[in-house]
N, C-alpha and C positions, 0 to 999 in steps of 0.2 A: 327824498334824500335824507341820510341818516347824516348829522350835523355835528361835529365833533366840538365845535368853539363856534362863537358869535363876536367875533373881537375884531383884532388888526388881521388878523389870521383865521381861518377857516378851512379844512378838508372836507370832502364829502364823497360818498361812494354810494353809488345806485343801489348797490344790492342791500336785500333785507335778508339775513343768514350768507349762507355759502351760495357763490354761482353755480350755475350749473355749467356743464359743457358746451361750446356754442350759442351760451345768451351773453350779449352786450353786458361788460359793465364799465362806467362812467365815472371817473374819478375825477374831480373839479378839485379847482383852487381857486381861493377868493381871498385876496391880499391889498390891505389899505395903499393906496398909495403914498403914504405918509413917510411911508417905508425905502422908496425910491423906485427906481427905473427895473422891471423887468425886461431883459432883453430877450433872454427867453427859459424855457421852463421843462422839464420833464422827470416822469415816473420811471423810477431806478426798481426794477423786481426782481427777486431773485426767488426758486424754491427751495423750502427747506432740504436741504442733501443734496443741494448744486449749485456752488459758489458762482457759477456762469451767471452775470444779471443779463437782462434786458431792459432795452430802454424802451420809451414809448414816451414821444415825442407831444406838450398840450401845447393842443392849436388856441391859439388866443379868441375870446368870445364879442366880448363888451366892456364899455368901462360904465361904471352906473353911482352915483351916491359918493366920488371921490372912491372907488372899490374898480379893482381890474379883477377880468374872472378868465378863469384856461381851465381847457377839460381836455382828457384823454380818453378813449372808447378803447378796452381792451376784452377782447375774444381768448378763454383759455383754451385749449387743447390739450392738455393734459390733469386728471385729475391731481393736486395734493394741496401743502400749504404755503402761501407766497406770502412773503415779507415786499413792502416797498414804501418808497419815502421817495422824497419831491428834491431834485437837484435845479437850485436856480442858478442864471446869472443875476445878479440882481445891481445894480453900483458896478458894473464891472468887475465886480467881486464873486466866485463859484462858492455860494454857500447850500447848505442844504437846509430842508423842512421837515422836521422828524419832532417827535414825542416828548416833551419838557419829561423828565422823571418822575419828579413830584408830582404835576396834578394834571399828567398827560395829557396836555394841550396843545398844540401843533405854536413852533417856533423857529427861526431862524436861527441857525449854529452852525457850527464847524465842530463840534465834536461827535463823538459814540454813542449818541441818543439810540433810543427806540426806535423801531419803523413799527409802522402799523401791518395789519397783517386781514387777510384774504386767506379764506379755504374754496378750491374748486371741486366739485362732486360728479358725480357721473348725474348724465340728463336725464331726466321725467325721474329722480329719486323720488321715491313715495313709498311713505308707511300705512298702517289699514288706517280706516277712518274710522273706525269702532275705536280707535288708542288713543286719539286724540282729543285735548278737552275733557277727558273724564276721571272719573276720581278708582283707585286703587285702594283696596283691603289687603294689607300682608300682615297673611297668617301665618304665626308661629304654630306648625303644628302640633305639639304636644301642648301648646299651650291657651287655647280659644276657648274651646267647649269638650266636654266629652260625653258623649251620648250614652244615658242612664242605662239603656238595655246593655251594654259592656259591663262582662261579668268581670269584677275584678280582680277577684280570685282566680281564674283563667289565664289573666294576665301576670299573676305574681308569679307563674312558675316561669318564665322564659330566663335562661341563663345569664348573670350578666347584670343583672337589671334591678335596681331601688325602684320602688315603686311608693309615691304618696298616698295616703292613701283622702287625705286632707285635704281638698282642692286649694283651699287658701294658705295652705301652708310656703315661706319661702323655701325656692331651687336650695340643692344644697350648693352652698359658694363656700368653703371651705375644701382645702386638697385632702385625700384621705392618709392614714395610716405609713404611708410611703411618699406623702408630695405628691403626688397627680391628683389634677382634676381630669376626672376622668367622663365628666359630662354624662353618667349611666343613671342619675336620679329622671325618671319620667311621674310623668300628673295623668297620661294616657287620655292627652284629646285626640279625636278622633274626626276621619270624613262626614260617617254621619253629624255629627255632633256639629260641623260645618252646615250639611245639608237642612239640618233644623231648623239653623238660625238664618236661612237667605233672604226671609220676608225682614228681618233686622237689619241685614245687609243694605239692602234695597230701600230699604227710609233712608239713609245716607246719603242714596244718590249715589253709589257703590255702580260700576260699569265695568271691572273688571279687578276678581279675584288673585291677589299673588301666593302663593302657596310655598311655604319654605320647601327643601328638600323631603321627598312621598317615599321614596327607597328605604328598602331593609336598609338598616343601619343599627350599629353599635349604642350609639348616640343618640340624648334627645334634641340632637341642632339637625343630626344627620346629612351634615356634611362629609361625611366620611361613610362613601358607598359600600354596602355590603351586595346586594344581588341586585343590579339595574332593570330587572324583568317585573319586580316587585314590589307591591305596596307593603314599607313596614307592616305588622302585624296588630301594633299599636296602634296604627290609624286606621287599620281595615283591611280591605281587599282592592285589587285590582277592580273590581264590579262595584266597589262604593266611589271610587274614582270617577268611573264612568257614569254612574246613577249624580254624582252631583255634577257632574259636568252638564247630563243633562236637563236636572232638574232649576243648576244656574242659567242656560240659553234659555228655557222659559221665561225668567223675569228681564231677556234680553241681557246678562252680564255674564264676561268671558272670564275664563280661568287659566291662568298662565304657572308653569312650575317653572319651579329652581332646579337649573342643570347643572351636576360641578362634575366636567370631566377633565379637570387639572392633575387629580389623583383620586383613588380608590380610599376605602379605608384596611387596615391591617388585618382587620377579624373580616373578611371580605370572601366570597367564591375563588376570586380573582388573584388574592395575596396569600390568605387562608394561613396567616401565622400560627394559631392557637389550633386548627385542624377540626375547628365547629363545621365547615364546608365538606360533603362529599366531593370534595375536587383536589386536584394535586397541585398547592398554589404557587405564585412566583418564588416565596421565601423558601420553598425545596429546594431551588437551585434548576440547573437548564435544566433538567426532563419535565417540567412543567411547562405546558402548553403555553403558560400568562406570562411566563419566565421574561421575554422582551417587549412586553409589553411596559415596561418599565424602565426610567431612569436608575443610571448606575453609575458610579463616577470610581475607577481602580476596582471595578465588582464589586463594590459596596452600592448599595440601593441606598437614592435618594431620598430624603422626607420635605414637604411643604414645610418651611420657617423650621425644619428640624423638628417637627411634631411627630412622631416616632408612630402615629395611627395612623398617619397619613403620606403613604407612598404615592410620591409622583409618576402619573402618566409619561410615556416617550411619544409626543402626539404624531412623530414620523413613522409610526408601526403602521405597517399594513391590515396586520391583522384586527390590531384595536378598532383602526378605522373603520374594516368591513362590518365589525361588529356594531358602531355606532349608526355607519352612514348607509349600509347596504339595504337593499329592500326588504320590509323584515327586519330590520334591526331596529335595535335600542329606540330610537326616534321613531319611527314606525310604530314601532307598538304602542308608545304613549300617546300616539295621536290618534292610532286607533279609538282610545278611550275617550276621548272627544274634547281631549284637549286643546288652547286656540293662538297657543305662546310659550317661549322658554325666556328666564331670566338666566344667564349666564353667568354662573360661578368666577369671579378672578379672570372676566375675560382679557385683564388686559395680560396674562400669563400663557392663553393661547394663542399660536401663532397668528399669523393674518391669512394664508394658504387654508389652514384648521377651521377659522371662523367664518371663511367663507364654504366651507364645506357643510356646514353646520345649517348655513344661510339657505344652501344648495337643498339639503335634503328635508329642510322646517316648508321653505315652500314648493317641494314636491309634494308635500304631505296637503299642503293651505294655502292658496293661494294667495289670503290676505293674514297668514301668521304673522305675528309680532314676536321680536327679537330686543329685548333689554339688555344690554351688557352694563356687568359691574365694574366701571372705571370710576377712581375717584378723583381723578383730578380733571382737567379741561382735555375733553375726549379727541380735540382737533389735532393739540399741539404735542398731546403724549407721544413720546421715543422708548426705543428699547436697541439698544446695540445702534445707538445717534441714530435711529432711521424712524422716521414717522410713521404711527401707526394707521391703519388705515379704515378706523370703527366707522368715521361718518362717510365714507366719501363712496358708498350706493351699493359695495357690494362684500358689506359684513355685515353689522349691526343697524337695524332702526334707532335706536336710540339708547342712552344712557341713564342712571343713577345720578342725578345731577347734586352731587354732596356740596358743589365749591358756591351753588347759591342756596343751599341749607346753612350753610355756616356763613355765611354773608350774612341772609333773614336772621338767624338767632346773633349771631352777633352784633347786629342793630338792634335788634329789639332790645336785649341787655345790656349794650356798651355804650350805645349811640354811636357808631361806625358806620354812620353817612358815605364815607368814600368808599368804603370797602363793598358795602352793596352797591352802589353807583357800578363801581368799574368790573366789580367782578358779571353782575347782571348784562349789562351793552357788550360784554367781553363775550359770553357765550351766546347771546343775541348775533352779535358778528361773524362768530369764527362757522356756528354748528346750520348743515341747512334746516329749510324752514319746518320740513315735517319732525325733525330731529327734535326740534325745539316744540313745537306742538303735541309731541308724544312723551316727552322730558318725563323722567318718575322726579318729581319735586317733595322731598320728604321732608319732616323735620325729626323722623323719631325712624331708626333701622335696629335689627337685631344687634351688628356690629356699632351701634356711638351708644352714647347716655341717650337717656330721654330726654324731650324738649321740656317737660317742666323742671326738671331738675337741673340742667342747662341753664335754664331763664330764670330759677330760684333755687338753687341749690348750693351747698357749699364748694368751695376749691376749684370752681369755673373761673379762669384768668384770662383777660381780653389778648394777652401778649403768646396765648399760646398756637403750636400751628396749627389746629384744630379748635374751635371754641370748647367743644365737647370733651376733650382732653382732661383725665384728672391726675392730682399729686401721683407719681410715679416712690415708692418709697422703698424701692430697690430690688423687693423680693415677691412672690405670690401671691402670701401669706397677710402679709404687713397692705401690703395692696388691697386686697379683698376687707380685708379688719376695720379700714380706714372705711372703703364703701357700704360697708354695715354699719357702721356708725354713725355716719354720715346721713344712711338712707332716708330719713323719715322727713316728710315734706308736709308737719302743721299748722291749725289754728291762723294764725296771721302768716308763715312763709307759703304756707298753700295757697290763701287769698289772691298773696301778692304774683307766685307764678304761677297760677289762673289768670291773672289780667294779662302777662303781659306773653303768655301764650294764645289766649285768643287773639293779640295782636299778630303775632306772626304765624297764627292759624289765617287771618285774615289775608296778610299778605300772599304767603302758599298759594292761596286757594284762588287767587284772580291773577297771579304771574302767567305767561304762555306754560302752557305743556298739562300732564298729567298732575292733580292733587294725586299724595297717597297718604294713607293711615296707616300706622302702623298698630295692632289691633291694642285696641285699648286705650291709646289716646287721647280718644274720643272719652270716655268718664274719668277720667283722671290719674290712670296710671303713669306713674315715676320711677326711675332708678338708675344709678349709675350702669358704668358697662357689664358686660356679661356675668354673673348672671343674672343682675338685679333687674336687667331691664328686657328680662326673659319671664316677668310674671305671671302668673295666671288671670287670666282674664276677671273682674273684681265680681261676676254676677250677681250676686245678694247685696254690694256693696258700692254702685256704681253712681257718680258725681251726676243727676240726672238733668243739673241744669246745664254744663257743659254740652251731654248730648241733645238739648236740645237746641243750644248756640252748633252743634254741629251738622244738624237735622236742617237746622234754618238755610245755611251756608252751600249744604246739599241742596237743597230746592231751588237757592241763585243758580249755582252752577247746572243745575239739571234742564230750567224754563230760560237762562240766556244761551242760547243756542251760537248765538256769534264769538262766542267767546272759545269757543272751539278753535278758531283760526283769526282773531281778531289782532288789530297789530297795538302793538305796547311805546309807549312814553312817560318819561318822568317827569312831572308838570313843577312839581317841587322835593324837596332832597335836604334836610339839611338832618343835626342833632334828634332834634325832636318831633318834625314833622314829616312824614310822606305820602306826597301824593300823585298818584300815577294815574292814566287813561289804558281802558283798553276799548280801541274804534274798530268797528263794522262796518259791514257797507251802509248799513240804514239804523246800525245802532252804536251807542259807545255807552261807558261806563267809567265812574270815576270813583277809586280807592283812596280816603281819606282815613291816615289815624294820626293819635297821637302816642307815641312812647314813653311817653316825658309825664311825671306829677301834675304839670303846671295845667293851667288851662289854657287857649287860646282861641281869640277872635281869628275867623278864617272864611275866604269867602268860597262857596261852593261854587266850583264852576257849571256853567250852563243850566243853573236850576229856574223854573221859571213858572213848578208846583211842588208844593211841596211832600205830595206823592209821587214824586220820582226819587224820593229817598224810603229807598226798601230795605235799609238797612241801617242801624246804629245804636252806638252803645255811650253813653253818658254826653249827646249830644245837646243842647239848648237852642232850638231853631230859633226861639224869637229873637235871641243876642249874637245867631251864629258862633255859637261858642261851643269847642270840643274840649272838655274836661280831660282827667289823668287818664290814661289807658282808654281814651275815646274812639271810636273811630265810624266812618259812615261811607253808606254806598249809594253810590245818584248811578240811575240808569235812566237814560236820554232816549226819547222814542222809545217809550215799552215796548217791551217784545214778550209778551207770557205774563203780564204782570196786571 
């Protein structure tokens, strides 16, 4: 039973994540009697987008301890997401039992409290077992490596295109001569240049590749498609795609790309504004084949956020469709190349019909494909025109970018915001199902936020904002960007200090359920605000070597605890400056201790009882049990690989 309060009052709900269809779940209530006479009691449900409730009637159990307990056994039939709260008579009185505001704990009221909430999924939902438990590399690719044999000079002639020639040089972040940033400065990393470094990968403890967008494109984010058939130029060929795909199954690690079919980009086959494409594109007007393939609102064509490079897709077109989803199409061909996953561009921008289509044709291609979608908020409860979306509930997405317990973990680690990870962590615990949550991409560092060191030490990070990662807005591009260059440089003593308290929320990361991921560079110490500071090139010659080897360490728990793959999670302690969670097995557990906080503190490990079950710690004092500033330690119970 997952235990909401220990008090006068108590809820509890059987399920661990979302039910499935046809399994029992058991919603109890355990109320002092101090409180008076229940006469009787039941679950008020309703689902989200149908004000209709249902009731469900708790048959009274026991009284035990001065405590009365009632449970209800409900069966869903329908997949989506249900609200429901507890209607008593209690004193002769109709009150109900819903959610205190503040420290969401189950209370007696008569007013417009919260109810708590329930997601139902379709039955045997299951994502691969290769996704689960394991740690993520995402690669920026222009930005990782670039493989010496790339002739440079080769590459300067391509139209369009700045080329560094400096690897360590910063992106240009400055707009050019007219205002635009126009994202055309490349460093030209490359597939191989990936494929070189897999045995580097693989010390990580790395189980699966994320690869930003592989497509010709304009751009070095290449987000904005140019020929979908094709591996940018810059990074290779179509046959180096394929060559590391399968030179990464050898060391047993999957490779997944970034798919954005939300929109093209302008200089595209597809759109072909500038007429670099031998094709006749949308921006002709109707005699072009692409022509409705496209959003248009009064025959003006639409742009994503208004970005003038980025024409939106119409995802109701037939034609686009057969082009993505037909046999032989788009997806097809990339899977050809022995790809084993897609990360989904803004999937919460395509439809629900769209992304199961997508679902549809990833495992006609894979049986056990893996499907990330990029939603950042709580992927159960997301709306779009009031209607719930439908990413977890079996037949869209496996799983999500889990950003709302990224900014949770770093805003504990730097605020002390004990509540905010408390509720936000048990929130998607509850809402998402179980493989959902075992396959989580759990980041702290994306192309789109700041980086986590600069987050956790950096200037102009405010606890009050909606995103932790969030910086001064100071109205214009320009003035924006000037600030983040000014800002950038993280040393001496502020480097130190966000060192400590990123390996604490590296720690954390890395033992919550779901997928770790790295976003590359991480790992030695790369920092910077948003784009494009924290689009840098990888530091090679210049890399923090005792970080990767707290990261190497951290790989080897995650890679030899094998249970921790599906193992279930508890908060044992929570407050400012201390957290400490369990995560149990069937025949193993483990328990995550740090501290956040300067101070020091006496703390007792639980279950220790050698003192080689601690495999892990950093400014610990075993003989005083004492965890120093920026401390933290790992007890593993019944070795398992150790």
């Amino acid at each position: 039973m997952n235990n909401i309060q220990e008090n006068k009052i108590s809820i509890a709900s059987s399920n661990k994540g979302a039910v499935e269809l046809g399994e029992e779940c058991i919603i109890s209530l355990r109320i002092s009697n101090d409180l008076g006479f229940v006469e009787n009691a039941k679950v008020i449900m309703y689902k989200k987008g149908n004000s209709i409730p249902k009731e469900f009637n708790m048959e009274y159990e026991k009284t035990e301890d001065n405590f009365s307990f009632f449970n209800a056994t409900i069966i869903f039939d329908e997949v989506g997401v249900y609200n429901y709260a507890i209607s008593l008579n209690l004193n002769c009185n109709n009150v109900w039992i819903k959610k205190e505001p503040e420290s969401l704990m189950p209370c007696v009221t008569t007013k417009q409290f919260p109810f708590w909430r329930i997601t139902a999924c379709e039955k045997d939902f299951k994502t691969p077992e290769w996704a689960k438990g394991g740690i993520i590399y995402h690669i920026f690719g222009d930005r990782f490596i670039r493989d010496c044999n790339v002739l440079v000079q080769n590459l300067q002639q391509t139209e369009g295109r700045i080329l560094h020639k400096d690897w360590n040089e910063l992106p240009n972040w400055l707009p050019d001569e007219n205002g635009e940033v126009k994202n055309n400065d490349f460093f030209a990393g490359n597939l191989k240049g990936i494929q070189s470094r897999l045995k580097y990968l693989n010390s990580l403890g790395v189980t699966i590749i994320y690869l930003s967008p592989v497509c010709e494109s304009q751009s070095n984010h290449r987000y904005d498609t140019g020929d979908y058939e094709k591996v940018d130029p810059y990074l290779g060929s179509n046959e180096d795609l394929k060559n590391l795909c399968e030179s990464a199954h050898k060391l047993g690690i999957k490779v997944i790309l970034d798919a954005v079919f939300n929109h093209t980009g302008n200089y595209s086959r597809y759109f072909n504004s500038d007429g670099r494409y031998d094709s006749i594109g949308a921006s002709i007007g109707p005699e072009s084949p692409y022509y409705n393939w496209y959003k248009k609102w009064q025959g003006t064509f639409l742009y994503w956020w208004d970005f003038k490079n980025l024409p939106v897709i119409e995802a109701d077109n037939e034609e686009w469709q057969k082009f993505l989803f037909s046999v032989g199409g788009v997806i097809d061909k990339w899977f050809e190349l022995g790809i084993d996953g897609l990360r989904l561009d803004v999937a919460d921008e395509l439809p629900d019909y769209f992304l199961k289509k997508i679902r549809d044709t990833v495992l006609r291609n894979k049986k056990d494909a893996f499907i990330i979608g990029e939603v950042w908020e709580n992927a159960a409860t997301k709306e779009k025109d009031s209607n719930t979306r439908n990413y977890l509930l079996g037949h869209s997405l496996d799983t999500v970018m889990n950003y709302p317990w990224t900014d949770a973990i770093l805003r504990y680690v730097r605020f002390g915001d004990f509540q905010k990870l408390q509720s936000v962590v048990m929130e998607i615990l509850n809402d998402y199902p179980l493989d959902s949550i075992f396959s989580a991409m759990n980041a702290l560092s994306t192309h789109d936020i700041t980086r986590a060191m600069t987050t956790l030490g950096g200037n102009g990070i405010e606890q009050n904002r909606g995103w932790i990662w969030d910086v001064p807005d100071l109205g214009d591009v320009i003035k924006n960007r000037q600030w983040q260059f000014d800002n950038d440089k993280l040393e001496g003593k502020n480097y130190k200090e966000a060192k400590k308290k990123f390996k604490i929320a590296t720690i954390i990361q890395y033992f919550l359920p779901g997928n770790v991921s790295i976003f590359y560079g991480d790992e030695v110490g790369l920092y910077g605000y948003k784009d494009p500071f924290n689009r840098k090139t990888y530091p090679w010659n210049h890399r923090d070597k005792e970080l990767l080897r707290f990261f190497r360490s951290l790989g080897k728990i995650r890679t030899k605890c094998h249970f921790l793959k599906d193992a279930d999670f508890e908060f044992i302690r929570l407050d400012e400056e201390i957290l400490v969670f369990e995560r149990k097995g069937n025949e193993n557990s483990m328990y995550i201790i740090v501290n956040r906080s300067k101070n020091t503190h006496k703390i007792e490990v639980p279950n220790i009882k050698h003192k080689e079950q601690i495999i892990f710690s950093i400014n610990y004092n075993s003989e005083n049990n004492e965890i120093g500033s920026y401390g933290a330690i790992i007890v593993l119970v019944n070795k398992e690989g150790f």
